[in-house]
FINU-639022 format. One record per residue: residue in three letters; x, y, z of N, C-alpha, C, O in turn. Coordinates in steps of 0.02 Angstrom, whole numbers, plus 50000, padded with zeros to 5 digits. Each point is the difference from the previous one (the first is absolute). Example, Ala and Ser with C-alpha at 12.3 -4.5 7.8 and 13.67 -1.06 7.14 Angstrom:
<nodes>
ALA506604971650390499555005950000500455006050000500524999950033 SER499305005449931500425005950003499615005550037500255005550008 
</nodes>
This chain:
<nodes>
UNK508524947050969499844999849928500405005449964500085005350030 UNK500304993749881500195004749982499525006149986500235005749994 UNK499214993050002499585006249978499965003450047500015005949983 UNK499944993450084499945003050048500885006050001500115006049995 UNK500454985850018500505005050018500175006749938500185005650021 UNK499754993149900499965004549972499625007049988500105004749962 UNK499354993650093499725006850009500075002950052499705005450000 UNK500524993650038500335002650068500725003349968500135005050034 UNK500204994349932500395000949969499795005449967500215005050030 UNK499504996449927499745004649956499545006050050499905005549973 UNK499814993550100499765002850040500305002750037499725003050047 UNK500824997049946500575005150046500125005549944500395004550017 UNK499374995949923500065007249961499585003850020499474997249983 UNK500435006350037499545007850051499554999849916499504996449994 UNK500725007349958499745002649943499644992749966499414999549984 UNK500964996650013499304991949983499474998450042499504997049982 UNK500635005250080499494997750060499485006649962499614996949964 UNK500295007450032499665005349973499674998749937499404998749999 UNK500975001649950499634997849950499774994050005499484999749967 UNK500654994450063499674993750007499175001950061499464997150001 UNK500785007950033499165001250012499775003149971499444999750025 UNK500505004649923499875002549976499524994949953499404999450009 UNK500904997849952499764992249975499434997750022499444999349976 UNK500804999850076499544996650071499305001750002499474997050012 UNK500765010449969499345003950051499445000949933499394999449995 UNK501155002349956499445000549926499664992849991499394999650007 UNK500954995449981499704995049981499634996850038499624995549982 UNK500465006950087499624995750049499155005049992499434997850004 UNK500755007949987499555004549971499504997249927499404998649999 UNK500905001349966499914996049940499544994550020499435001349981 UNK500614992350055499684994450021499395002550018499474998549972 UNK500605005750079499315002450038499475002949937499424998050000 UNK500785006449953499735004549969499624992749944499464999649970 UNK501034996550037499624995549929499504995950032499454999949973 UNK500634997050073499584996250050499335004649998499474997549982 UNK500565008950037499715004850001499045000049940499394999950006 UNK501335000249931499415002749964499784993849958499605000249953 UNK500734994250071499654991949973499584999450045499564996549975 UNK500245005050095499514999550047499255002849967499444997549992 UNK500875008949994499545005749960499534998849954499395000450001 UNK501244997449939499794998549932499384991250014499444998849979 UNK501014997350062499624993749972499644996550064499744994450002 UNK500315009750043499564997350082499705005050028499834999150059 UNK500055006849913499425003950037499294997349999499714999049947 UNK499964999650120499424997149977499505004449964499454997449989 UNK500655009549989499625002249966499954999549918499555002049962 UNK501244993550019500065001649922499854991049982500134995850043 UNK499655002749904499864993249981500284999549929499774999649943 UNK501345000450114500424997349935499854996749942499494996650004 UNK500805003449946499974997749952500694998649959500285005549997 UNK500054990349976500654999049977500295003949966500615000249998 UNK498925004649958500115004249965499915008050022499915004949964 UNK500154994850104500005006150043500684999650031500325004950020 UNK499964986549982500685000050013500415001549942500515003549998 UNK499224993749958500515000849944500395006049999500615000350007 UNK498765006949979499905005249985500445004550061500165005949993 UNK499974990650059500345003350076500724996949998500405000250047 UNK499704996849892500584997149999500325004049942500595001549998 UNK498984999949959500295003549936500025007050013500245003649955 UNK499534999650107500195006449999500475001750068500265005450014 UNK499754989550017500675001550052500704996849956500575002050011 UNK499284993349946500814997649996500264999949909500514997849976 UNK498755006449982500404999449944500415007049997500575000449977 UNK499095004850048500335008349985500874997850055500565000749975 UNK499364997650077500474998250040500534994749953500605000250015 UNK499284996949951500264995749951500625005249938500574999249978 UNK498805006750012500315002249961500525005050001500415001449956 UNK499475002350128500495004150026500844995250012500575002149990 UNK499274993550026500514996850032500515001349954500415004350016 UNK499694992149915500525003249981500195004949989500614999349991 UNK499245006650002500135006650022500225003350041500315005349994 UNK499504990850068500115004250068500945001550028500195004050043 UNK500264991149911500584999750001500135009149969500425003750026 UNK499294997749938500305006249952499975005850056500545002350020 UNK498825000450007499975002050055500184998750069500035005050036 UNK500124989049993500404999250032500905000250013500334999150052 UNK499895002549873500645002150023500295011149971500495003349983 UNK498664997350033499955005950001499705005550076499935005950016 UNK500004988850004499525002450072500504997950053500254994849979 UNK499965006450067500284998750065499504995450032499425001650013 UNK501014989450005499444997749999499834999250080499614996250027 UNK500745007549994499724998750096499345004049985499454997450010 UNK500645010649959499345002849986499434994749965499414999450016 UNK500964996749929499424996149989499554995650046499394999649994 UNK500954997350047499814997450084499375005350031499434998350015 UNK500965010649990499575000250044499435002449979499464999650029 UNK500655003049921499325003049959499584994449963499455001249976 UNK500814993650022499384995849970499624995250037499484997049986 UNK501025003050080499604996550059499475005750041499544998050037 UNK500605009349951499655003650021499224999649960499454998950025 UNK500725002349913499515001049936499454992650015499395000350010 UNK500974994349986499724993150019499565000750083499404998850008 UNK500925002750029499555000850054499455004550001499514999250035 UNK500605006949915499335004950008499564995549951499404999850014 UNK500784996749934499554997449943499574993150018499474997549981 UNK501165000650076499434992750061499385003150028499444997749990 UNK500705009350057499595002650035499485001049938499564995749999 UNK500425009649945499505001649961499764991649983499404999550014 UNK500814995849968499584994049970499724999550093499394999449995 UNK500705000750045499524996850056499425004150010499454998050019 UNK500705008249966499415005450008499474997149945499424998750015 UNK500855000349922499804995349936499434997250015499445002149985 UNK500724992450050499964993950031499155001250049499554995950009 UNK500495010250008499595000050056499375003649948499444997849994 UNK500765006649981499665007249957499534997049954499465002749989 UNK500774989849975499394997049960500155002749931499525001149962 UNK500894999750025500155004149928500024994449945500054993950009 UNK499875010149922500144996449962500644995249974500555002750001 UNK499424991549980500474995350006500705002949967500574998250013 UNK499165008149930500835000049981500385004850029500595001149987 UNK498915003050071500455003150017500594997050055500565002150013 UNK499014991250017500424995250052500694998649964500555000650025 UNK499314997449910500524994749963500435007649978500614999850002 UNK499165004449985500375006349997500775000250056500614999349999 UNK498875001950041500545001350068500504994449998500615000950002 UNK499024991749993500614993850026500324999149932500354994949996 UNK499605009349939500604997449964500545007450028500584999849981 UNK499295003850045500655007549993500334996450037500594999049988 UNK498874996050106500804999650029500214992749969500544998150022 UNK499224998249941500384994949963500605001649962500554997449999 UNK499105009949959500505001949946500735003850049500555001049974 UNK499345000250079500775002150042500434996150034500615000150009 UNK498704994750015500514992350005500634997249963500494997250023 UNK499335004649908500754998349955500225003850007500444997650036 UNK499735009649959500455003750026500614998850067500585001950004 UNK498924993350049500335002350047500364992350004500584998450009 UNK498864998049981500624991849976500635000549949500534996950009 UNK499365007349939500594999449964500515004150041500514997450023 UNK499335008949985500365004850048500484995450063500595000850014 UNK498984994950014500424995750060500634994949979500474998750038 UNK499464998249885500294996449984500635005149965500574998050012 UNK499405006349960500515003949987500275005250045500365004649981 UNK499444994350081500665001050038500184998450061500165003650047 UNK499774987949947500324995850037500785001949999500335000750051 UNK499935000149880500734999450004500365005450017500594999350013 UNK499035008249989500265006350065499824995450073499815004550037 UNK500174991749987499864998050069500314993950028499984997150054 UNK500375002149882500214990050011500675000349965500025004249956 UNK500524992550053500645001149971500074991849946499724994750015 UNK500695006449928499924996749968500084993949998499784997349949 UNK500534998750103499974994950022499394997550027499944993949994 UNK499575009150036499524998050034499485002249957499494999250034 UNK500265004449881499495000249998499824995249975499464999350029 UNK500584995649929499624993449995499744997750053499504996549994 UNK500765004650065499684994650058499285005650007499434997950003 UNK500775010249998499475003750005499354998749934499384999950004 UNK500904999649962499484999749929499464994450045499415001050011 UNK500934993850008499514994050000499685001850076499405000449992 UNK500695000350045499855002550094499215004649960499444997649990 UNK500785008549997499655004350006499264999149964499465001250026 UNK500634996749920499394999049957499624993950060499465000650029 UNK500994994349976499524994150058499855003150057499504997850028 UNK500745006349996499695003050069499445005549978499525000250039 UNK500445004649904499345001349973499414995949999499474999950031 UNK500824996349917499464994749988499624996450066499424998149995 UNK500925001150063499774996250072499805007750050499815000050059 UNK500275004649907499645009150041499274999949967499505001350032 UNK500514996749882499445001449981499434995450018499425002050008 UNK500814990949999499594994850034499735000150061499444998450019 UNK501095003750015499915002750090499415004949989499454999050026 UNK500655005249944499725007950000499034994949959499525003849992 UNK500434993550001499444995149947499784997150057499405001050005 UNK500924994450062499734998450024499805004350079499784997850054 UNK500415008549925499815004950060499495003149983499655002850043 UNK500204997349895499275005149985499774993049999499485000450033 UNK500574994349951499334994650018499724999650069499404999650012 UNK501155000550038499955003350072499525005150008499394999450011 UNK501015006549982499485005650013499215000149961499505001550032 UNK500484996949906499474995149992499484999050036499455002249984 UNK500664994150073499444996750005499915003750079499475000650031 UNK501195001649989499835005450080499665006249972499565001650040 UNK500475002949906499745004049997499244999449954499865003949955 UNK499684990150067499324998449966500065001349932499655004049970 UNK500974991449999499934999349927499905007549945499655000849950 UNK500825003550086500135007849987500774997749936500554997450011 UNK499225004649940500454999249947500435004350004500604998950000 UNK498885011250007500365002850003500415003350054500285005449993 UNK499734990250074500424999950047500804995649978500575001250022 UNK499254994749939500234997549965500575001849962500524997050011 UNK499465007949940500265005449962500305003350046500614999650000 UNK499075004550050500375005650042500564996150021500545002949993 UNK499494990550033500734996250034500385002349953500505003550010 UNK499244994249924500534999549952500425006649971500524999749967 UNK499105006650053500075006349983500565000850065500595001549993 UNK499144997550054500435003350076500934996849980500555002550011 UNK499224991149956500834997449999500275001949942500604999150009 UNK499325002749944500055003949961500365009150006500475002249968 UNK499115001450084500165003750023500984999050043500505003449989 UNK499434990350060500504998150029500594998249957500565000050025 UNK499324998149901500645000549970500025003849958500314998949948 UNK499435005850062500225006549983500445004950057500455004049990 UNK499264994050069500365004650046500644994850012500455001850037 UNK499574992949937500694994050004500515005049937500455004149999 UNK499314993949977500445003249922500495006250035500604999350008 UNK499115005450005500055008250045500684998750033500485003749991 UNK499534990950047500804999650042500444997649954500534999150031 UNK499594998649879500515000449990499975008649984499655005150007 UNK501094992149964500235009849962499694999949938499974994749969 UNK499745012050001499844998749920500494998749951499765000149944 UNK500704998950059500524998949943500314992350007500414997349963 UNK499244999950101500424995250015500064992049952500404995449991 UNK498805007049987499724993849940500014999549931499844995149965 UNK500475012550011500155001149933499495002549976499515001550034 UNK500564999649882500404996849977500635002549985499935005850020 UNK500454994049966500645002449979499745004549922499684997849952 UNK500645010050062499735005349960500504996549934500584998150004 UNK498935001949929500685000449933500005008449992499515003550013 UNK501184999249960500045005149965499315004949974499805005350024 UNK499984991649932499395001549943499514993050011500074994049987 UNK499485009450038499354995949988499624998749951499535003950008 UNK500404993849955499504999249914499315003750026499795001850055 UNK500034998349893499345003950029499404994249990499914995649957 UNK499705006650110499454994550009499594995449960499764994850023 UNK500175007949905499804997549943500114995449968499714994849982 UNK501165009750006500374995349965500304992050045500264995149973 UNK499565006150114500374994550020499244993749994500124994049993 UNK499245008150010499564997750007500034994849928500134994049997 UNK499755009949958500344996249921500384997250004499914994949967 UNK500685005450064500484995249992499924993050034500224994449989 UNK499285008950066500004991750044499494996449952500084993949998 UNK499395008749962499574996049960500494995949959499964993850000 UNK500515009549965500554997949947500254992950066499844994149996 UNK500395007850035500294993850033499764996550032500294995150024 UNK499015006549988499614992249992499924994149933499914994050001 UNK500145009649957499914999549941500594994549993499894994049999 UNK500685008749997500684996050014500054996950028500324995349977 UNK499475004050089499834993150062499764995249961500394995250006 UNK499155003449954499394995549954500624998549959500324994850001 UNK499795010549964500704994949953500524997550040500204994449985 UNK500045008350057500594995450029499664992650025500384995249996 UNK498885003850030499764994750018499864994549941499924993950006 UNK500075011449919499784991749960500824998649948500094997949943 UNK500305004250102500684998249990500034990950008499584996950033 UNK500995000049929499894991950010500135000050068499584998050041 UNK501025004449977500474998850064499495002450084500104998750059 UNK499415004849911499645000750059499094999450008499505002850023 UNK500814989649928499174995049983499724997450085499404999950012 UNK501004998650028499904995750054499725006550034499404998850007 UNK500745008050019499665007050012499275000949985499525000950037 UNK500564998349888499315002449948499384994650029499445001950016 UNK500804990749988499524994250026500084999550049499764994550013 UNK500565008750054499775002250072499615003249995499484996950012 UNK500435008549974499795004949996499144999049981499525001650034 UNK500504996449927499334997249963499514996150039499394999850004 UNK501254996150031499574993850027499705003850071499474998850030 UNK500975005249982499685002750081499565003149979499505000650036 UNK500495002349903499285003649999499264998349995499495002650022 UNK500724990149929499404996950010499724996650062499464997550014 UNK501125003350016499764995950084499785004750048499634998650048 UNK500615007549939499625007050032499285001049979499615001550044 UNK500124997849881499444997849984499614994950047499525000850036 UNK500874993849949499524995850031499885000950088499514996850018 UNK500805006350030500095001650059499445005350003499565000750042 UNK500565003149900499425005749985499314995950023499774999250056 UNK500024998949888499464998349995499694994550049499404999750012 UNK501164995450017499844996850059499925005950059499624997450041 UNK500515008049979499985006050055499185001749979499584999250045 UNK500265002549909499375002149966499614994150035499745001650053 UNK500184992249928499484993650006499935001050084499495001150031 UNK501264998349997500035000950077499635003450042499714997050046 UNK500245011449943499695005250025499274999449980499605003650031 UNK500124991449911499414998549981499734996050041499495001350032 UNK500904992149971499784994950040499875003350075499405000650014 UNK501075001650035499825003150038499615005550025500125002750054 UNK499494998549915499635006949991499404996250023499725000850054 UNK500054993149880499374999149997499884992350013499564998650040 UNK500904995049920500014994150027500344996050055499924994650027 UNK500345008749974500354997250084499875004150065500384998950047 UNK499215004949960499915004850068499135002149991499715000549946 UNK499985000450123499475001650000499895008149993499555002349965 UNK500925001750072500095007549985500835002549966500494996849981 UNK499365009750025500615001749973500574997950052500554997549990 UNK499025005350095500605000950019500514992950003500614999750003 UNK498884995049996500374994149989500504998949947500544997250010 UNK499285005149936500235000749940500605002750013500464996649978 UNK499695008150049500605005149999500354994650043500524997549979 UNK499185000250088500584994550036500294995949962500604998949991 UNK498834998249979500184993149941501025003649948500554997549986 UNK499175008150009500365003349928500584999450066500354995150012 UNK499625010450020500774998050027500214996850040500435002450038 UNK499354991349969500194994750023500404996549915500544997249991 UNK499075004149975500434995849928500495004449980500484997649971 UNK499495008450038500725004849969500554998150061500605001449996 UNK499114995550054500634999250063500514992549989500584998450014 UNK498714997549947500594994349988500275000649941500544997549983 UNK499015006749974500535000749920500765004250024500574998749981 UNK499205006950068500875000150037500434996750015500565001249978 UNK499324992950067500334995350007500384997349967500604999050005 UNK498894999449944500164997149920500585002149972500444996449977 UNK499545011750027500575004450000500654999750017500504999849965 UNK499455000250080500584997950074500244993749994500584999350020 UNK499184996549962499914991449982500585002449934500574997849996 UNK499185005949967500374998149905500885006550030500544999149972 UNK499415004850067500575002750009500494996350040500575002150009 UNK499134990450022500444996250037500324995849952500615000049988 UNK498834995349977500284995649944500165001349946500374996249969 UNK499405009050005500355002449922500725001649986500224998449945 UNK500255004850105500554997949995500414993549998500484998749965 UNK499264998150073500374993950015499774996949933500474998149965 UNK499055001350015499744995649923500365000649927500204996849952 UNK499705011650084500265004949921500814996949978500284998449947 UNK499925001650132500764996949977500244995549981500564999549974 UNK498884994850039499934992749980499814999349930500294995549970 UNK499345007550002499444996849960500235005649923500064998649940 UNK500015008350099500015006549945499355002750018499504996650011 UNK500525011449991499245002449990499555001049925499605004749994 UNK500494991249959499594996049938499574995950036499405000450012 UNK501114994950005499684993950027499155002150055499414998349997 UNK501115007450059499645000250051499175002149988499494998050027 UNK500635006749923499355002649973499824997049951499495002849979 UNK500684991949982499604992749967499664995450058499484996849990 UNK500885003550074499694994750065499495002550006499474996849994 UNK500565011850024499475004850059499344996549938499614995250004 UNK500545010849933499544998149965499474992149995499414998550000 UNK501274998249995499454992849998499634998050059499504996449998 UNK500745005750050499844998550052499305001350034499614996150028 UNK500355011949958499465002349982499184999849964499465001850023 UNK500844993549877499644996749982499454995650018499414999949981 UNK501114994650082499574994950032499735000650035499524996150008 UNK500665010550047499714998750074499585006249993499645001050049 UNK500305003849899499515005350000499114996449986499565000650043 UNK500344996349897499424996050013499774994450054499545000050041 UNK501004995049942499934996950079499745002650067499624996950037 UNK500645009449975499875005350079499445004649969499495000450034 UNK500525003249905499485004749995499334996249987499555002650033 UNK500294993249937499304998249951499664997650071499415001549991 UNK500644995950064499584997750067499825006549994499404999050007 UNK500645005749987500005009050032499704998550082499435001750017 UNK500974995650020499834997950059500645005650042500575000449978 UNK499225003350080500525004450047500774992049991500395000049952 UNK499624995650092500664997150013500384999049947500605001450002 UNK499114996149942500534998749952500455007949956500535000449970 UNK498815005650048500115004349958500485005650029500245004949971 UNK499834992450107500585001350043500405001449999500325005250010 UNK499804984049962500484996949979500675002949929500614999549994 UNK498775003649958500024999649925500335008950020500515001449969 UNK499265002850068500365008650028500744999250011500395004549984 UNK499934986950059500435000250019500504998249941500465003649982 UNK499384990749993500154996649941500165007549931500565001049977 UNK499085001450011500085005949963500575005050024500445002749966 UNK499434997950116500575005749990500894998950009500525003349999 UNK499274990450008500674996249979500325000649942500555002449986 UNK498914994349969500345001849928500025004649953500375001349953 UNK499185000950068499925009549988500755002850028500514998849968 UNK499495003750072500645002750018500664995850005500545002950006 UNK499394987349990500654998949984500195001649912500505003049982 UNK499024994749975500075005249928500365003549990500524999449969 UNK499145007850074500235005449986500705001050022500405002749963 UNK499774995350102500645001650041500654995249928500605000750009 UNK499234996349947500254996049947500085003249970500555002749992 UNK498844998949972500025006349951500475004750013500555000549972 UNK499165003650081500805007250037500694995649976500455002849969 UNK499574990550048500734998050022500325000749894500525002549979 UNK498884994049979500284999749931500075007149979500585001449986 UNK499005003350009500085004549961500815005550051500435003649975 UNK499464994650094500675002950018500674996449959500445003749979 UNK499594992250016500444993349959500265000249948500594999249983 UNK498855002149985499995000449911499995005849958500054999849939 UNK499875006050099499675004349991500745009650008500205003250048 UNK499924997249883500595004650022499915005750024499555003349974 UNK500865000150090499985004450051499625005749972499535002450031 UNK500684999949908500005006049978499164998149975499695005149987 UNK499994989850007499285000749990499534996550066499514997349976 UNK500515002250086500134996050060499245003850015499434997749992 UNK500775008450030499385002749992499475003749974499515002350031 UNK500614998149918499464998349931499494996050007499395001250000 UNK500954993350008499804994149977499504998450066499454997749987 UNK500675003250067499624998650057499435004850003499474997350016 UNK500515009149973499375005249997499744997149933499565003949980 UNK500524991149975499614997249944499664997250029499395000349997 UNK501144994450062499774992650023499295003650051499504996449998 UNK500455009150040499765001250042499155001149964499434998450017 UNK500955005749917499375002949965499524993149994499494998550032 UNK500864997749913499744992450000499684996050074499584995649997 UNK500605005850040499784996250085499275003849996499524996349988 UNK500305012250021499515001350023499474998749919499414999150015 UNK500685000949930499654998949957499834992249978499654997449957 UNK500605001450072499624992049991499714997850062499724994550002 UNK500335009550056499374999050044499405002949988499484997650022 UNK500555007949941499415003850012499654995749924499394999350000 UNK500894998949959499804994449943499654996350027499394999749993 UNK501044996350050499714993750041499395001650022499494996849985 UNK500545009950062499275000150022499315001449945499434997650000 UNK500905007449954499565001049940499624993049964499395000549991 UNK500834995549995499894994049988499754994250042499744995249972 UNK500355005050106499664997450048499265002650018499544996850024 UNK500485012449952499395002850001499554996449943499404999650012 UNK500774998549945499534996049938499604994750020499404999349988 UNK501154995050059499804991849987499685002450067499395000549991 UNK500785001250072499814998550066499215000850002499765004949973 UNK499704989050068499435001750021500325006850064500535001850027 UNK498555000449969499975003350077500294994950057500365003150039 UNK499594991549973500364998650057500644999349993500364999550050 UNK499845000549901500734997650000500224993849984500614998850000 UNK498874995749981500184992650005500134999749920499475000549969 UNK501064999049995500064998449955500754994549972500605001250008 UNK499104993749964500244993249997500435001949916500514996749986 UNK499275007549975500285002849940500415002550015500514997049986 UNK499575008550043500485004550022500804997250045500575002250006 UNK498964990350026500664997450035500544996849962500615000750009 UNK499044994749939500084996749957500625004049936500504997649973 UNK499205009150023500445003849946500645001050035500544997749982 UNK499335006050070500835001050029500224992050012500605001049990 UNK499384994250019500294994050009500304998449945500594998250005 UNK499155002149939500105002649937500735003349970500444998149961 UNK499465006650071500555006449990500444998750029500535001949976 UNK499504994050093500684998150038500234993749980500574998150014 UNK498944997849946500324994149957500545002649937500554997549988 UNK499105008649972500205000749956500995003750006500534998949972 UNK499205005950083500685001150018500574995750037500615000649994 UNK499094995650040500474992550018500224999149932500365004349976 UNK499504991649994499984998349911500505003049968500484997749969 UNK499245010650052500575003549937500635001750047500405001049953 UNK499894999850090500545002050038500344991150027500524998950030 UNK499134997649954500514991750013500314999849919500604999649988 UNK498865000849962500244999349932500625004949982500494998449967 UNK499365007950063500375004349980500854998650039500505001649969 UNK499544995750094500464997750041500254991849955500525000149967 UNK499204995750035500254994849959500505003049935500584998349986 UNK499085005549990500285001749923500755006550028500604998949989 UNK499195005550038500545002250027500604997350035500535003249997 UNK499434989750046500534998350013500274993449963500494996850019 UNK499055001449916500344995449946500515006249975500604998449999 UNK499275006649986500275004949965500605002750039500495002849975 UNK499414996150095500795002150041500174993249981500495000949963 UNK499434993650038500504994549999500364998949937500614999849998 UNK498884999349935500225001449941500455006249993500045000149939 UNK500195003450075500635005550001500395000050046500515003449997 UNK499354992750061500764997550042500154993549954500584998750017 UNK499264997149941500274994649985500495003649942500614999849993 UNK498835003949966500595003949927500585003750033500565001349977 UNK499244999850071500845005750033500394993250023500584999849978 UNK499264995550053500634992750007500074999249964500615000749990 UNK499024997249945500334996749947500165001949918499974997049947 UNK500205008850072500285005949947500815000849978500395002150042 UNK499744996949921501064999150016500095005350021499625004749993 UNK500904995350037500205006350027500595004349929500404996549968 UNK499555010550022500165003049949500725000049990500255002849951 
</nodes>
């Protein structure tokens, strides 16, 4: 396979093999820690969840984390970022250990959510940190192939690392915060990973005069600011309605995750601990789902355009989300985990492909710490608003109905918007044929 031989390729760099565990070890870290405190939050048999206890665990791990993110670039090309590696995988591992002590001690709830937003809030640090300096480690020919490798082999560390604390789980008598400690110990390990490169080896490259911290912080507000206008530019309309549309489909993914962890809690399982099997048994085929949309979304995208592809996902969605959800029966709702993470992430992998496309260099990434901001705030929406309609069990036929709704509506607007956009390429290849020549 080419994916294979291109990373074997890229695995004979000593300094990529390093930072790619490094990756490894955080995100696989990452998986465990989240698995972790969704066990916590919505399957301890002592707490009697409520949707709006998720909501509320959603809005304080991922909106402040939301808001660092674009930021974390300003300080990151101020910090040496191997140090950022090792000190925030250090900081993250002591802040796992304190939430497990948490965990055991009986404390009050904010001081739990305390602890799991600091190591949330260093998580962006150390994700953005990895992505900016791929290209000290990779020569310029080969970092596109790296851009795309590295983030997918995260993404399959943090899943791995998700289905190892479901593991330990259930060997250590349903110990959450044994749980946490995994996730702390590996944590620790890429930190002592980081340690064998050199500190200078990851950048960033010193300027002359550094602006002062203030003024660079302001400036990145200013150029978010500018991102938004360069997006409601005409020429980068097809961006602005990617963009949009994934968000509302992140919504609706939202709030279907919310119904999910409901249903399983209380209508589909007799205890929690069932509940928790139930849950990741359905986050394992919405992976799939995953894995499924990174096989076919290329091949489609090239066929069809990624407009099209995310007018399909969307509609697609429309039909088979009530169809599979409203039984609220385990097989179909399986079915409906796998079906979702298909078009959930073939969407998005569309989305990445337009706004890389359309989207000029010099605002490239701007525009993506917008797109990112937008991803985690319309989940935690989603859930805010799933906290309203949802019964205590979770069975709600309204709630299915609305997002079916929302993925009709965005089918709708991204085919209309594609129809009219490529009358509009054809109508201006015909005026350029049949124009005299001067």
């Amino acid at each position: 396979m080419s994916v294979v031989r291109d990373l074997r390729v890229l695995l004979r760099l000593r300094d990529f093999r390093r930072l790619l565990s490094v990756r490894l070890l955080s995100q696989g870290a990452d998986g465990v820690y989240q698995v972790a405190l969704a066990a916590y939050v919505v399957f301890s048999p002592e707490k009697q969840t409520s949707a709006a206890a998720i909501a509320s665990a959603m809005a304080v791990l991922l909106l402040p984390y939301s808001l660092v993110g674009p930021f974390a670039g300003v300080l990151l090309d101020r910090w040496r970022r191997r140090q950022v590696f090792v000190y925030g995988n250090l900081l993250r591992a002591l802040l796992a250990g304190a939430t497990a002590v948490l965990m055991v001690s009986h404390v009050p709830n904010w001081l739990f959510y305390a602890s799991a937003l600091c190591v949330t809030a260093v998580n962006r640090f150390v994700l953005a940190g990895l992505s900016a300096a791929l290209p000290h480690v990779v020569d310029t020919e080969r970092l596109v192939l790296a851009n795309s490798l590295s983030p997918t082999a995260g993404t399959l560390a943090a899943t791995a690392g998700g289905g190892l604390a479901f593991a330990v789980r259930l060997v250590a008598s349903d110990s959450d915060a044994a749980v946490v400690l995994l996730g702390s110990f590996l944590y620790l390990c890429a930190a002592l990973t980081a340690l064998s490169m050199a500190p200078a080896l990851l950048g960033p490259d010193r300027e002359p005069v550094q602006p002062h911290l203030r003024t660079a912080l302001v400036d990145t507000a200013r150029d978010l600011l500018a991102a938004v206008r360069h997006l409601a530019a005409p020429r980068r309309r097809e961006a602005a309605w990617a963009l949009t549309s994934m968000t509302l489909m992140r919504f609706c993914y939202g709030a279907l995750l919310v119904l999910l962890l409901m249903l399983c809690r209380y209508a589909l399982s007799t205890t929690p601990e069932d509940g928790l099997r139930l849950l990741g048994l359905g986050l394992a085929v919405s992976g799939a789902g995953f894995f499924a949309a990174a096989v076919v979304t290329p091949w489609t995208v090239g066929r069809i355009g990624p407009g099209r592809w995310i007018a399909v996902c969307a509609g697609t969605a429309a039909v088979l989300e009530p169809a599979l959800g409203l039984p609220f029966a385990t097989g179909p709702l399986l079915a409906a985990a796998f079906v979702l993470g298909l078009i959930t992430q073939g969407a998005k992998i569309a989305t990445d492909t337009v706004v890389q496309s359309s989207v000029e260099d010099a605002f490239r990434g701007r525009i993506f710490s917008l797109y990112d901001v937008l991803f985690n705030i319309a989940f935690v929406g989603a859930a805010g608003v799933a906290a309203l309609i949802l019964p205590p069990d979770g069975r709600s036929a309204l709630l299915v109905v609305l997002v079916a709704l929302v993925y009709g509506a965005v089918a709708l607007g991204m085919a209309r918007f594609e129809r009219h956009r490529t009358r509009n390429s054809r109508g201006g290849d015909v005026s350029r044929e049949t124009s005299p020549p001067r």
